[in-house]
C-alpha positions in Angstrom: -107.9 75.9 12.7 -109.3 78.3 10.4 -106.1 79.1 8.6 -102.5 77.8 7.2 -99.4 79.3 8.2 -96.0 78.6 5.6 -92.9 80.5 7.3 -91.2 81.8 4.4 -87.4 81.9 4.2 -86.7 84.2 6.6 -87.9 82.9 10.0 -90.9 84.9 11.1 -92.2 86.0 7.9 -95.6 83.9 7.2 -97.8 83.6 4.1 -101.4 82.9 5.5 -104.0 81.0 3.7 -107.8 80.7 5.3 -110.3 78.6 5.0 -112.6 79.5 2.6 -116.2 78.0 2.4 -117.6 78.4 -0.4 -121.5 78.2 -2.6 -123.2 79.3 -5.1 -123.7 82.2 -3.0 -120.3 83.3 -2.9 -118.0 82.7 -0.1 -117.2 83.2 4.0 -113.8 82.7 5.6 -112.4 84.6 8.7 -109.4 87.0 8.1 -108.0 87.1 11.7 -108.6 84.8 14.5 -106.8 86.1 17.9 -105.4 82.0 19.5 -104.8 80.7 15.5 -102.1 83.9 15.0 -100.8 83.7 18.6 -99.9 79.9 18.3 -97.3 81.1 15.6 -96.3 84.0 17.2 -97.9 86.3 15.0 -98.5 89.7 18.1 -102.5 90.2 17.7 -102.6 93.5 19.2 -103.3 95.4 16.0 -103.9 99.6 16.2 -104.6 100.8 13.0 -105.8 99.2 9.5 -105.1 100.5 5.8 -105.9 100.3 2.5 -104.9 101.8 -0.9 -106.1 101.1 -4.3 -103.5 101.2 -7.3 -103.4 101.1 -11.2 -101.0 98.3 -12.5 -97.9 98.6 -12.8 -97.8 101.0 -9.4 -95.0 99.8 -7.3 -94.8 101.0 -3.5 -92.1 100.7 -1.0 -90.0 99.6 0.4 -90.9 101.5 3.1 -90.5 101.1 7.2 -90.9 103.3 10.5 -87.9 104.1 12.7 -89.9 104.3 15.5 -93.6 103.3 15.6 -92.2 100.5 13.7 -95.0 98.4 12.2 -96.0 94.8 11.9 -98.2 94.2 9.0 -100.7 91.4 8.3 -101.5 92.6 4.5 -103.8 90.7 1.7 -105.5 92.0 -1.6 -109.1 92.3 -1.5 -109.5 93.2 -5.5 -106.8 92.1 -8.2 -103.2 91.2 -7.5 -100.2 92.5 -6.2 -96.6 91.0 -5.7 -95.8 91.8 -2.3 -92.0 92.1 -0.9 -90.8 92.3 3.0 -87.2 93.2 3.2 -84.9 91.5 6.9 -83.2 95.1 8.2 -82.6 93.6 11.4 -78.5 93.7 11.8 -77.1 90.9 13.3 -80.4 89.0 11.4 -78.8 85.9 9.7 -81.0 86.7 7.0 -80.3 90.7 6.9 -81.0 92.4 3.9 -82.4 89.2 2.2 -86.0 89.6 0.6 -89.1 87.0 -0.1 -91.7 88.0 -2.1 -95.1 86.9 -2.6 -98.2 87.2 -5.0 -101.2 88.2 -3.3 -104.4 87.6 -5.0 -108.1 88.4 -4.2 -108.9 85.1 -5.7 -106.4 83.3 -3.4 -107.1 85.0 -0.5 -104.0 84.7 0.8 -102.4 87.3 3.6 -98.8 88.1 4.1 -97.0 88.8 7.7 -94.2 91.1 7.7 -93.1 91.3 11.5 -91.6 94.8 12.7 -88.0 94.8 11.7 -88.6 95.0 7.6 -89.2 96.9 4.9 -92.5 96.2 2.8 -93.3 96.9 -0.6 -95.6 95.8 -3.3 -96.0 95.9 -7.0 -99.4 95.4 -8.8 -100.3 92.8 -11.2 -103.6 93.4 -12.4 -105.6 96.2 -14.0 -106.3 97.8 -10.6 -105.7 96.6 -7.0 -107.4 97.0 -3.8 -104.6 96.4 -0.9 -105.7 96.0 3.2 -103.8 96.1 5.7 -103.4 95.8 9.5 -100.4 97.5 11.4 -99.1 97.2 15.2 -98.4 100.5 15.8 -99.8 103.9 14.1 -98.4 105.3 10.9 -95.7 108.2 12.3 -94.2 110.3 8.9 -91.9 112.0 11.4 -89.7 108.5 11.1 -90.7 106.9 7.7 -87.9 105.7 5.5 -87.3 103.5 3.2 -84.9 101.6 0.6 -84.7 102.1 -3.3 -87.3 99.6 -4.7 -84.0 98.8 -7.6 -81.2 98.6 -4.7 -78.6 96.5 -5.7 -77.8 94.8 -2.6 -81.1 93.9 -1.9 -82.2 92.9 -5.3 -85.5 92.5 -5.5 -86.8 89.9 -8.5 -89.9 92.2 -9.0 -92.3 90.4 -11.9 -92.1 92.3 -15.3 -94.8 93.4 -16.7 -96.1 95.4 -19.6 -96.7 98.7 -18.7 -94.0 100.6 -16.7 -93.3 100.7 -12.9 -95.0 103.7 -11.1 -93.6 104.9 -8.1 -93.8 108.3 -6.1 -91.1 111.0 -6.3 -90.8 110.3 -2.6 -89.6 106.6 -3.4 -87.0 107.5 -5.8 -85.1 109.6 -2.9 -84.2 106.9 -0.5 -80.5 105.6 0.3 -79.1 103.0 -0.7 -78.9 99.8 1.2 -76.0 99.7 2.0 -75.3 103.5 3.2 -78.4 103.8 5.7 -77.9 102.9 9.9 -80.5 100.4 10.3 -79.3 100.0 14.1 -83.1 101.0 15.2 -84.2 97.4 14.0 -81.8 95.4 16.4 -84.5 95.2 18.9 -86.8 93.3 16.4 -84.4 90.1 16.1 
């Protein structure tokens, strides 16, 4: 098997290492392999990929899609990030419950967030280079999202010296604990 899989607290949520071989060269290792994500059942059918680049101290999220909801297989490819997914699945046994994880490009390690959760990430480093691959496509007609500083939630987001940057966008969400998160029943 080319990879690792660690379920995280909340059941279905992975952190993925690979296998990395390595010389004075540099280094290979395989960032998706079809049977390896299926045998955790991780869906492989993947429609659209991402990536942004961030300054530290840039914090994004936590966002999710009403409809066109999105699994995401995310990793850093430059610098580090502290990456967040978020259970709004009612009825979950983890619901509103968060794990976090730092990414790093010299780790290599990838993150699954299945549909059903908002995602978010901080960066660590000086600058960050953040991929990602989604199940369904981006749809802004049914984006939402949840304060990156809810209370309920309560994310333990790393400090760090410089201040958090986030979009005028992000600082408009509900609360927690005042949105209908009904739509993400189907993802239990």
């Amino acid at each position: 098997m080319s990879f690792t899989f660690e379920e995280q607290k909340i059941r279905g949520v992975f952190v993925i290492k690979p296998q990395v071989f390595g010389d004075a060269r540099g280094y290979f290792m395989e960032t998706f392999k079809k049977a390896d994500f299926e045998e955790h059942g991780i869906p492989t059918e993947f429609v659209q990929d991402n990536e942004s680049s961030s300054s530290k101290g840039v914090l994004r999220g936590l966002h999710f899609q009403k409809n066109h909801t999105q699994g995401k297989l995310v990793r850093v490819s430059q610098g580090r990030v502290f990456d967040v997914a978020v259970d709004v699945r009612p009825g979950s046994k983890t619901y509103g419950e968060w794990c976090g994880v730092e990414l790093s490009s010299e780790e290599k390690n990838m993150f699954w967030i299945p549909a059903g959760f908002a995602h978010g990430f901080l960066v660590l480093s000086d600058t960050a280079v953040f991929t990602y691959k989604c199940t369904d496509v981006y749809d802004p007609a049914s984006e939402g999202g949840i304060p990156w500083n809810d209370p309920t939630v309560n994310v333990e987001w790393p400090k760090l010296d410089v201040d958090y940057k986030t979009s005028e966008k992000d600082g408009k969400h509900e609360k927690f604990k005042d949105q209908d998160f009904s739509w993400a029943k189907k993802w239990l």
